[in-house]
BALO-185349 format. One record per atom (N, C-alpha, C): residue number from 1; residue in one letter; atom name; x, y, z. Coordinates in steps of 0.001 Angstrom, whole numbers, plus 500000, padded with zeros to 6 digits. Each point is the difference from the previous one (the first is absolute). Layout:
N
+-----+---------+-------+--------+--------+--------+
: num : residuo : atomo :     c1 :     c2 :     c3 :
+-----+---------+-------+--------+--------+--------+
: NUM :       A :    CA :      X :      Y :      Z :
...
+-----+---------+-------+--------+--------+--------+
//
This chain:
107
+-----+---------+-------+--------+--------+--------+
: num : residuo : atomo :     c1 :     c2 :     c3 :
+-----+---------+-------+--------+--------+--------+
:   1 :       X :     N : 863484 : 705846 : 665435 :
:   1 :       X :    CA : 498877 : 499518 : 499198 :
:   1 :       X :     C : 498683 : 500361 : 500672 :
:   2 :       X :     N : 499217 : 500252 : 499120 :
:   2 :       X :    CA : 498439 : 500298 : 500528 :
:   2 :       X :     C : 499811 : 498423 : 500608 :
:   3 :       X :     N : 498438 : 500352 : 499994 :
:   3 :       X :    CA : 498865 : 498965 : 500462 :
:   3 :       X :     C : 500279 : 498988 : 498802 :
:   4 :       X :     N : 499724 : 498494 : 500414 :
:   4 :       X :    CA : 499643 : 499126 : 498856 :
:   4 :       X :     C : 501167 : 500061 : 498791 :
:   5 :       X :     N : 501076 : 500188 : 500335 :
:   5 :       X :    CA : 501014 : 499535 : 499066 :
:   5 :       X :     C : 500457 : 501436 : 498531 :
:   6 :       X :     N : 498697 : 501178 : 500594 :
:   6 :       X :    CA : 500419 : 501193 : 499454 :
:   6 :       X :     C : 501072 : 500981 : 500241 :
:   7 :       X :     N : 500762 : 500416 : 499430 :
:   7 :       X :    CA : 500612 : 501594 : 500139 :
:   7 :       X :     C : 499621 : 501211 : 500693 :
:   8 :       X :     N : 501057 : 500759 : 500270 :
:   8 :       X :    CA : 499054 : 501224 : 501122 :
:   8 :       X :     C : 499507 : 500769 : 498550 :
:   9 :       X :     N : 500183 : 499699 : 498806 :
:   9 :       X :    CA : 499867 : 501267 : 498910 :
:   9 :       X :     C : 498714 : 499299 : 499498 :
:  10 :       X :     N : 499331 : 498814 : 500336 :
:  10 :       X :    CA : 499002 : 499331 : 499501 :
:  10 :       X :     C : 498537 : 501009 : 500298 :
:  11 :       X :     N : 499490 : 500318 : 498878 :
:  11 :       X :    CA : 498652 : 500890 : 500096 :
:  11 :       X :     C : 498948 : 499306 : 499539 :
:  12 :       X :     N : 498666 : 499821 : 500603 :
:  12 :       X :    CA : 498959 : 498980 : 499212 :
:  12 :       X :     C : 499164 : 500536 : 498797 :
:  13 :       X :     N : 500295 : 499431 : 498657 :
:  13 :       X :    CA : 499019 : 500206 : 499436 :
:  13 :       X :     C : 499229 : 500658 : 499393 :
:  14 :       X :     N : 498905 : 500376 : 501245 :
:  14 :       X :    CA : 499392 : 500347 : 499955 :
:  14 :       X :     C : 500222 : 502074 : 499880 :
:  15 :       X :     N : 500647 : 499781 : 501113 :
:  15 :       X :    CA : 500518 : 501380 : 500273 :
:  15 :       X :     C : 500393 : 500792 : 498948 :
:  16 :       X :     N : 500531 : 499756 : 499180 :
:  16 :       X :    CA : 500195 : 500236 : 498349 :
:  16 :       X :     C : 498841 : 500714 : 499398 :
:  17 :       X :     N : 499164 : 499614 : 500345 :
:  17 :       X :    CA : 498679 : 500365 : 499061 :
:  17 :       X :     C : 498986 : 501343 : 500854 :
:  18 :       X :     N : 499424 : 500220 : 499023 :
:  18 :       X :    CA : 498971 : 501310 : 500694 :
:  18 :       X :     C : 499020 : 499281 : 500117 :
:  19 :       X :     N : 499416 : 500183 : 501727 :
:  19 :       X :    CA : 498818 : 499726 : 500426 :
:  19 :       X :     C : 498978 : 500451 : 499311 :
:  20 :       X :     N : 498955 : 499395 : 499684 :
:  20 :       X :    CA : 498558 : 500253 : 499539 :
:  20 :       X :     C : 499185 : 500127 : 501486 :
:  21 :       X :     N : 498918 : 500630 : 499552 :
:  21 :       X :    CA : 499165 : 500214 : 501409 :
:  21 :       X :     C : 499603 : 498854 : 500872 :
:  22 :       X :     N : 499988 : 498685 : 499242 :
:  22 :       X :    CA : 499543 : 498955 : 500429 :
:  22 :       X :     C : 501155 : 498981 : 500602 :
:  23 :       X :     N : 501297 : 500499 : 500231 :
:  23 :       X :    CA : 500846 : 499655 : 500793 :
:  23 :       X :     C : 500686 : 498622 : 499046 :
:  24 :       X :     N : 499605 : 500490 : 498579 :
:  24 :       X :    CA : 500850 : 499034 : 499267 :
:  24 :       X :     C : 501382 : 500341 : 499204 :
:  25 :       X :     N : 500924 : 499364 : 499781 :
:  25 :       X :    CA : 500795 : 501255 : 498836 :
:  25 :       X :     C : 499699 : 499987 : 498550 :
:  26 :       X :     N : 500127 : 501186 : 499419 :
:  26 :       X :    CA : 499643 : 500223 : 498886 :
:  26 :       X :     C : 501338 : 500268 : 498428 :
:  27 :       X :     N : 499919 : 499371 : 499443 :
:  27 :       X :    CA : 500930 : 500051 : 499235 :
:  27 :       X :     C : 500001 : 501018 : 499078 :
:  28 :       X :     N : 500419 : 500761 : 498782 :
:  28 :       X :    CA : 499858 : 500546 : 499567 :
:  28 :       X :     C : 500869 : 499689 : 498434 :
:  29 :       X :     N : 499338 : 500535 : 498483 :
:  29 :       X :    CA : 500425 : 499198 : 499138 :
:  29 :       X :     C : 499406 : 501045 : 499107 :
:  30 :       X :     N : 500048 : 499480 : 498412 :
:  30 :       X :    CA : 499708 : 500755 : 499066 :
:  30 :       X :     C : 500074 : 499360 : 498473 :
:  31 :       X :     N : 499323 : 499979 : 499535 :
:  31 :       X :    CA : 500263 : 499205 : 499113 :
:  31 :       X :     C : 499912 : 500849 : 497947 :
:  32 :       X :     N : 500109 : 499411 : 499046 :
:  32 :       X :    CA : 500574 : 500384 : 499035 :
:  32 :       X :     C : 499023 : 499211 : 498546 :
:  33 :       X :     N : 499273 : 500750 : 499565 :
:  33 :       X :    CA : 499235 : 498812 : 499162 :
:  33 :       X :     C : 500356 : 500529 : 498790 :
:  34 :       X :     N : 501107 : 499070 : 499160 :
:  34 :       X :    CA : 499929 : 500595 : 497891 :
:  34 :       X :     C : 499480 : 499896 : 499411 :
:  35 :       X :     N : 498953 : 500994 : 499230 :
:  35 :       X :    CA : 499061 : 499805 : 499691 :
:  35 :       X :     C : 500172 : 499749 : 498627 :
:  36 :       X :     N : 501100 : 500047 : 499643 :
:  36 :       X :    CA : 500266 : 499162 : 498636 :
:  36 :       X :     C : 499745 : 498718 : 499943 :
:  37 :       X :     N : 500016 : 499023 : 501543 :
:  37 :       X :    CA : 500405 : 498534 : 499969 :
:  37 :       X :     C : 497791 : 499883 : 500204 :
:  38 :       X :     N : 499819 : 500768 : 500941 :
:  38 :       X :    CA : 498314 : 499916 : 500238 :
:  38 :       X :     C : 499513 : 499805 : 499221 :
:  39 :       X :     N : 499176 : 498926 : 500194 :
:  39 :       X :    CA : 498894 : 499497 : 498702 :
:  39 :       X :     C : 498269 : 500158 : 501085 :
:  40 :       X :     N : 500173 : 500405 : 500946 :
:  40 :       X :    CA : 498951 : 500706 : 500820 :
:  40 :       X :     C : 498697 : 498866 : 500042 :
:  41 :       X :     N : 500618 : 498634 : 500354 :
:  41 :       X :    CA : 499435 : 499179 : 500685 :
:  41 :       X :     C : 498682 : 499837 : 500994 :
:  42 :       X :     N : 501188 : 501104 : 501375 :
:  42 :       X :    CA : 499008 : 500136 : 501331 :
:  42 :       X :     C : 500214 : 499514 : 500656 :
:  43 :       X :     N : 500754 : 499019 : 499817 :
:  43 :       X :    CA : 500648 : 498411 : 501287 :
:  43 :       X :     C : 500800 : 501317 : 500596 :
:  44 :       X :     N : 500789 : 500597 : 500063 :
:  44 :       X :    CA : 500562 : 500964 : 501385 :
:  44 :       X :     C : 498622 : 500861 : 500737 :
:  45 :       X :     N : 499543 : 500343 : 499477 :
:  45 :       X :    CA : 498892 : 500800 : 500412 :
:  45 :       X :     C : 498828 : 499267 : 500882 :
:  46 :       X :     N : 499917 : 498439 : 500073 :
:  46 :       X :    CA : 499374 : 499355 : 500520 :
:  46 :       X :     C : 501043 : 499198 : 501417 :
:  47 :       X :     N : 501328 : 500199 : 499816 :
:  47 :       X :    CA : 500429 : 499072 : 500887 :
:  47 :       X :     C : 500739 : 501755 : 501595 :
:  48 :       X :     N : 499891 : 501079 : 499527 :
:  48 :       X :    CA : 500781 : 500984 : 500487 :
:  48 :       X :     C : 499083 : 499664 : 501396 :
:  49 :       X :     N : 500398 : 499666 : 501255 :
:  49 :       X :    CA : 499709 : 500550 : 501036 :
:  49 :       X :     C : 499477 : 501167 : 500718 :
:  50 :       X :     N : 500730 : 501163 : 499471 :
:  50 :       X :    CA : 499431 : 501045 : 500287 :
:  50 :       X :     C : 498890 : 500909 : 498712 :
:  51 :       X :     N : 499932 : 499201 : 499128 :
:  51 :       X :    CA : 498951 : 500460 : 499015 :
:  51 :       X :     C : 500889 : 501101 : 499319 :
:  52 :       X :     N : 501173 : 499876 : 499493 :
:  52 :       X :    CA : 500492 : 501435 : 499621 :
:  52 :       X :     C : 500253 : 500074 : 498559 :
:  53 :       X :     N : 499824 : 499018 : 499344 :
:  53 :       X :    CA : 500083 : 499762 : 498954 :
:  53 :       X :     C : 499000 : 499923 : 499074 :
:  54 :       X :     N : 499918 : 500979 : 498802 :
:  54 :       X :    CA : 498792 : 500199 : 499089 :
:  54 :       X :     C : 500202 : 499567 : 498576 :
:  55 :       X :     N : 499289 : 500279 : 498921 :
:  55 :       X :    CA : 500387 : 499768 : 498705 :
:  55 :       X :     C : 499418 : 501603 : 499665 :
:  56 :       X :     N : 501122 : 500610 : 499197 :
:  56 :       X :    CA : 499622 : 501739 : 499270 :
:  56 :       X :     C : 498821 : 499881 : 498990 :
:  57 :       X :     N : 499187 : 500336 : 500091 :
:  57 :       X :    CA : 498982 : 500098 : 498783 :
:  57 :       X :     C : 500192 : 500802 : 499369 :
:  58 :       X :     N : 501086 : 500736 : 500362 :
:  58 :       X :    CA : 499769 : 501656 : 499190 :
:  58 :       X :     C : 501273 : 499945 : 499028 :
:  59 :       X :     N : 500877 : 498555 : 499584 :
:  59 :       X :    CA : 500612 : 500170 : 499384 :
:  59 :       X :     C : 500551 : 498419 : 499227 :
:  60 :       X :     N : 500345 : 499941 : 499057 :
:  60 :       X :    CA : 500556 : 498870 : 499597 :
:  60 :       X :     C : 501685 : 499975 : 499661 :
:  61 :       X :     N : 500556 : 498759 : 500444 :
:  61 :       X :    CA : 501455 : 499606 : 499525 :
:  61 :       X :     C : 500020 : 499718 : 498162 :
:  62 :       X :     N : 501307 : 500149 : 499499 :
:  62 :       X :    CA : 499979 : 499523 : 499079 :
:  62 :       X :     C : 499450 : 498645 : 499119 :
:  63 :       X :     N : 500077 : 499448 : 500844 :
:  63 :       X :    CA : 499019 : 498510 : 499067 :
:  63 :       X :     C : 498359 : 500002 : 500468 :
:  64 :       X :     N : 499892 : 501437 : 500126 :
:  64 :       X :    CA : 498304 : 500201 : 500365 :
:  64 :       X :     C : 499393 : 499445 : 501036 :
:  65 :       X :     N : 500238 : 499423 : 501500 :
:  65 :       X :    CA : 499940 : 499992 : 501184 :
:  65 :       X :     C : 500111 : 500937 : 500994 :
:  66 :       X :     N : 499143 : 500011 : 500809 :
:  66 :       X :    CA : 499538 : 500579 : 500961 :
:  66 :       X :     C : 501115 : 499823 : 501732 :
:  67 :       X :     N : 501199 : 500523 : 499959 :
:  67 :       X :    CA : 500819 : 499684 : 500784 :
:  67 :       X :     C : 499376 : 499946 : 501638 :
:  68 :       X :     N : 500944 : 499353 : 500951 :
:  68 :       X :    CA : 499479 : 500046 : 500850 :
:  68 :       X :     C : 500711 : 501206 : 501103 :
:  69 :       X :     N : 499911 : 500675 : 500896 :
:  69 :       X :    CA : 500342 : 500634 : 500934 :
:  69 :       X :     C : 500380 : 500108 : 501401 :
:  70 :       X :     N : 501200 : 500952 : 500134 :
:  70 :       X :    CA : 499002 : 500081 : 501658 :
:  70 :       X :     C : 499952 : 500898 : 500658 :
:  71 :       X :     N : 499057 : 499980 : 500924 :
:  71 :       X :    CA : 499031 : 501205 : 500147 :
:  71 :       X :     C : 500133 : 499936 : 501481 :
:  72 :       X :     N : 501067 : 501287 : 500268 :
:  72 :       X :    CA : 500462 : 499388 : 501767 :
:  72 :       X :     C : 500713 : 501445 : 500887 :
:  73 :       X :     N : 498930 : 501138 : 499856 :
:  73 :       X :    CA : 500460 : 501643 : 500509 :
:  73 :       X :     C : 500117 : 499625 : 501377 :
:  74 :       X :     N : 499815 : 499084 : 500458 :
:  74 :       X :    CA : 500132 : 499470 : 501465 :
:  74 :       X :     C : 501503 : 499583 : 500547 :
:  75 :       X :     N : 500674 : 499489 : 498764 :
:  75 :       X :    CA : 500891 : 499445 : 499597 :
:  75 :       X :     C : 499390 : 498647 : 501293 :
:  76 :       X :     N : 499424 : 498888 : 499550 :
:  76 :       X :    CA : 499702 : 499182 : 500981 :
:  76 :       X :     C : 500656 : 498678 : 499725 :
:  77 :       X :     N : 500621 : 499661 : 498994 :
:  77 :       X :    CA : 500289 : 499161 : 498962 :
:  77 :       X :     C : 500776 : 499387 : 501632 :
:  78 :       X :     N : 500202 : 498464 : 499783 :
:  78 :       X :    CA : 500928 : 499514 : 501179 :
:  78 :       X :     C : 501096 : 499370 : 499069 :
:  79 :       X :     N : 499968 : 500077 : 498484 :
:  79 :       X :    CA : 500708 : 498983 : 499341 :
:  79 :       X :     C : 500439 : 498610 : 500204 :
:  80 :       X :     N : 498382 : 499599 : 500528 :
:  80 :       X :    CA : 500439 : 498295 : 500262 :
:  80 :       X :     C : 500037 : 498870 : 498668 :
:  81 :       X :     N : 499605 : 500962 : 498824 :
:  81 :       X :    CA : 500951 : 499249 : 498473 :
:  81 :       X :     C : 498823 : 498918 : 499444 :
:  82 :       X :     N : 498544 : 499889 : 500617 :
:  82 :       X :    CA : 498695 : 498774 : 499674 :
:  82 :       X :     C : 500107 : 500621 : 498805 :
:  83 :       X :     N : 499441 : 501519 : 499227 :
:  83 :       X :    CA : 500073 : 500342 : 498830 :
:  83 :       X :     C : 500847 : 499687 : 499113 :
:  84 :       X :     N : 501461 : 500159 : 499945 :
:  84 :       X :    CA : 500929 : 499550 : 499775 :
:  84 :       X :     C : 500062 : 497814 : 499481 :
:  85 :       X :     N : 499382 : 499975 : 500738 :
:  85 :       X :    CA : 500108 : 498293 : 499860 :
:  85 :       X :     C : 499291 : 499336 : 499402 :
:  86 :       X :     N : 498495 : 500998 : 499834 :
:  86 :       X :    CA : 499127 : 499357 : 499591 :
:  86 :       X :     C : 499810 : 500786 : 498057 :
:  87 :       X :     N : 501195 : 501058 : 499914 :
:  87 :       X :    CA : 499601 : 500532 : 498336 :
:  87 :       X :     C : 500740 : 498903 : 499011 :
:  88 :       X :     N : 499226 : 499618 : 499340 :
:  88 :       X :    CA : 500585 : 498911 : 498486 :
:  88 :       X :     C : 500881 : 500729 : 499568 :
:  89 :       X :     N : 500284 : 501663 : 499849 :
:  89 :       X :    CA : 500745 : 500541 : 499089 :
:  89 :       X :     C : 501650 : 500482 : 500999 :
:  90 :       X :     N : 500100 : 499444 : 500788 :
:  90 :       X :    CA : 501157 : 500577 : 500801 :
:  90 :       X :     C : 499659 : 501831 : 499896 :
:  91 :       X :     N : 499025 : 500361 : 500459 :
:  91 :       X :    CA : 500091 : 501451 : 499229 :
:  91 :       X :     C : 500337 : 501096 : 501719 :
:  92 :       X :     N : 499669 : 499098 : 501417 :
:  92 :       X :    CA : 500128 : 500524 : 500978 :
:  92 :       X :     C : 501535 : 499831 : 500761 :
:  93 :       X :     N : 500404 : 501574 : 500099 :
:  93 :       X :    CA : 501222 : 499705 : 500462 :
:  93 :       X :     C : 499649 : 500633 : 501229 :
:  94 :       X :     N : 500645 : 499130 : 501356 :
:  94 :       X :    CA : 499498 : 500187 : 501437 :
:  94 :       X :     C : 501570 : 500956 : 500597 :
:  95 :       X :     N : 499195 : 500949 : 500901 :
:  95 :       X :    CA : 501583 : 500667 : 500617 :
:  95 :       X :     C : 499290 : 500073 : 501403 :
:  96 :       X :     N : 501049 : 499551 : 501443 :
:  96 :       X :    CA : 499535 : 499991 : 500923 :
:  96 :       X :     C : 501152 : 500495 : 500903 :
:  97 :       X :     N : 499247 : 501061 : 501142 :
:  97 :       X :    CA : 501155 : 500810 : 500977 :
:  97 :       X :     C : 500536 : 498997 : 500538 :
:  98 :       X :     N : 501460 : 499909 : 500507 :
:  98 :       X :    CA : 500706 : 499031 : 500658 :
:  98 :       X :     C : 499523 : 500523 : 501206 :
:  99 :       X :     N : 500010 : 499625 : 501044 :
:  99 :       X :    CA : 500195 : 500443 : 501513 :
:  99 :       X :     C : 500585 : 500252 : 500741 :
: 100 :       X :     N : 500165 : 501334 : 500198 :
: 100 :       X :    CA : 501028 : 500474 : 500983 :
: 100 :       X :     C : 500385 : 500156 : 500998 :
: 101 :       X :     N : 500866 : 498726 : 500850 :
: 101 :       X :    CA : 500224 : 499818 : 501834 :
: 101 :       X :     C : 500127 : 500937 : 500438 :
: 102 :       X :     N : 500279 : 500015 : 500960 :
: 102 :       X :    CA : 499844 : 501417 : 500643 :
: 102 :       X :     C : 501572 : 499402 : 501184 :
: 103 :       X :     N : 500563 : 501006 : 500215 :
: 103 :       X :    CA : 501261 : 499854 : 500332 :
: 103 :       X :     C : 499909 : 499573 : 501561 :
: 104 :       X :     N : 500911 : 499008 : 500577 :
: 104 :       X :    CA : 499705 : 499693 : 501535 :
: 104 :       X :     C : 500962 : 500068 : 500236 :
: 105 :       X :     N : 500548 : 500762 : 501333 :
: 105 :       X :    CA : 501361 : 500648 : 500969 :
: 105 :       X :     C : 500606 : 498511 : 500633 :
: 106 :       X :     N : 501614 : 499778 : 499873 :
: 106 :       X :    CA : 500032 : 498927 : 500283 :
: 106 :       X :     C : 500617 : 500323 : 501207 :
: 107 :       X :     N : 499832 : 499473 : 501165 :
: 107 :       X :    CA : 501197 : 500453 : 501308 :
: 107 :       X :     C : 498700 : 500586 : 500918 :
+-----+---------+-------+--------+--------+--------+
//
């Protein structure tokens, strides 16, 4: 057994994730907006953290709304799902990378 009641195969966490410059980990995610369900509110566009989320002006959904977007060549999205929680229309579907341990030699 590790330290503290862990396994020798026990990996923290953290280690999982890709460092950001600021020595935090960074998650990574992506998300999915139907713009059939969009009634182009703005409540996602006001709650996104990283500001990545817009409304298209340059086009309308079928019931004549202005869908919302997202706008993310950075791919910066962390998919922490606030957009998602906060649309009346269920219209945000959230997808987020699992994290991948990284293998530890046992012996």
């Amino acid at each position: 057994m590790g330290g503290a009641g862990r396994s020798a195969l026990w990996v923290p966490r953290a280690a999982s994730y890709r460092w950001a410059n600021g020595g935090a980990p960074v998650a990574k995610g992506r998300i999915l907006i139907e713009e059939a369900l969009c009634k182009g509110c703005e409540l996602c566009t006001t709650v996104c953290p990283k500001d990545l989320i817009s409304v298209a002006s340059d086009r309308f959904t079928q019931k004549g709304y202005h869908p919302a977007t997202l706008v993310d060549p950075a791919q910066d999205c962390t998919g922490c799902a606030i957009c998602s929680v906060i649309c009346p229309e269920a219209a945000i579907t959230v997808y987020r990378w699992a994290p991948v341990r990284a293998a530890v030699a046992v012996g």
